[in-house]
C-alpha positions in Angstrom: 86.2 114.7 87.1 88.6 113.6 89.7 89.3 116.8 91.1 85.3 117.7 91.3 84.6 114.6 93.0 87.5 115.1 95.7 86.1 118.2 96.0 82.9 117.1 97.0 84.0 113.7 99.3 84.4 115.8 103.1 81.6 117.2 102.4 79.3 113.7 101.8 81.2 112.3 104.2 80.4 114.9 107.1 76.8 114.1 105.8 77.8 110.3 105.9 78.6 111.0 110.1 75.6 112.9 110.7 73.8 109.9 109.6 76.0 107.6 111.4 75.7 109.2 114.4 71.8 109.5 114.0 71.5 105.7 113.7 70.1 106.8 109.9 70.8 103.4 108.2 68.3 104.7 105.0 70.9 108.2 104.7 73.9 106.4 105.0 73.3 103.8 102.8 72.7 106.7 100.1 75.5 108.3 100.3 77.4 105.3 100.5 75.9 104.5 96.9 77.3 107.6 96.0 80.4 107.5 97.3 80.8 103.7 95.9 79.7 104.8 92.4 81.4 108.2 92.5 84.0 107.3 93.6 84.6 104.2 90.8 83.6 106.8 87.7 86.6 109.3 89.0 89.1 106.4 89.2 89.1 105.9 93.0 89.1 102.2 93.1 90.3 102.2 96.8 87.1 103.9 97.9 84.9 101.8 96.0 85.2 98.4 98.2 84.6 100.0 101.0 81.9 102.3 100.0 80.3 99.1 99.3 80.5 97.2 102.0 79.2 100.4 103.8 76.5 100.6 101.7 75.7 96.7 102.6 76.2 97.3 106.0 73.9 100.3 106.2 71.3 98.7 104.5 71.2 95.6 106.7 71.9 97.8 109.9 74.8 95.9 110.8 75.8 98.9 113.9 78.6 97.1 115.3 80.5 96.4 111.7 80.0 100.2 110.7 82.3 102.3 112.7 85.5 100.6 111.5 84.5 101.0 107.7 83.5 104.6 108.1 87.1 105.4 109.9 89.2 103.5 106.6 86.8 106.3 104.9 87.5 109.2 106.8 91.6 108.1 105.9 91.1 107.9 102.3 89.0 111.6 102.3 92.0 112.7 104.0 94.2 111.8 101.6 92.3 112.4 98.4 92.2 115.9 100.4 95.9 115.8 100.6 96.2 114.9 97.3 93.9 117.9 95.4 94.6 120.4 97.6 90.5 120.3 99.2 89.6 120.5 103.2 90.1 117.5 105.0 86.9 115.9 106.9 87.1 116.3 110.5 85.2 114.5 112.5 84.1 114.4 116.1 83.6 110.6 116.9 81.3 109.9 120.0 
């Protein structure tokens, strides 16, 4: 389970930066959901708080609060990447 869902994190979280950068509060508070829940069945309780508070932030769109939280989830994908050998999400911030 834990090696399926790191396989599938750069992936939501390009999706997660498309949305981002699109101002799409309704997308990115999905697949924050995802990520939060995810994230907590596979055993990856450091992506779970701030999947969260993405999630709240997106839902509320809360712009100015977001950038920092999706950055401390761009780290931890790069590091679950690190860790089961997946690609690393790369990401062209604006």
């Amino acid at each position: 389970m834990a090696r399926s869902f790191a396989r599938q994190v750069p992936e939501r979280l390009r999706e997660m930066e498309h949305a981002w950068r699109s101002r799409d509060f309704i997308t990115l508070a999905q697949l924050a959901h995802w990520l939060k829940g995810s994230g907590g069945t596979a055993g990856f309780a450091d992506i779970t708080a701030p999947a969260k508070l993405l999630e709240e932030l997106a839902k509320q769109s809360v712009a100015d609060q977001i950038e920092p939280v999706m950055a401390q989830l761009q780290h931890l994908g790069a590091r679950l990447a690190a860790a089961y050998g997946g690609d690393t999400p790369i990401v062209h911030r604006q």
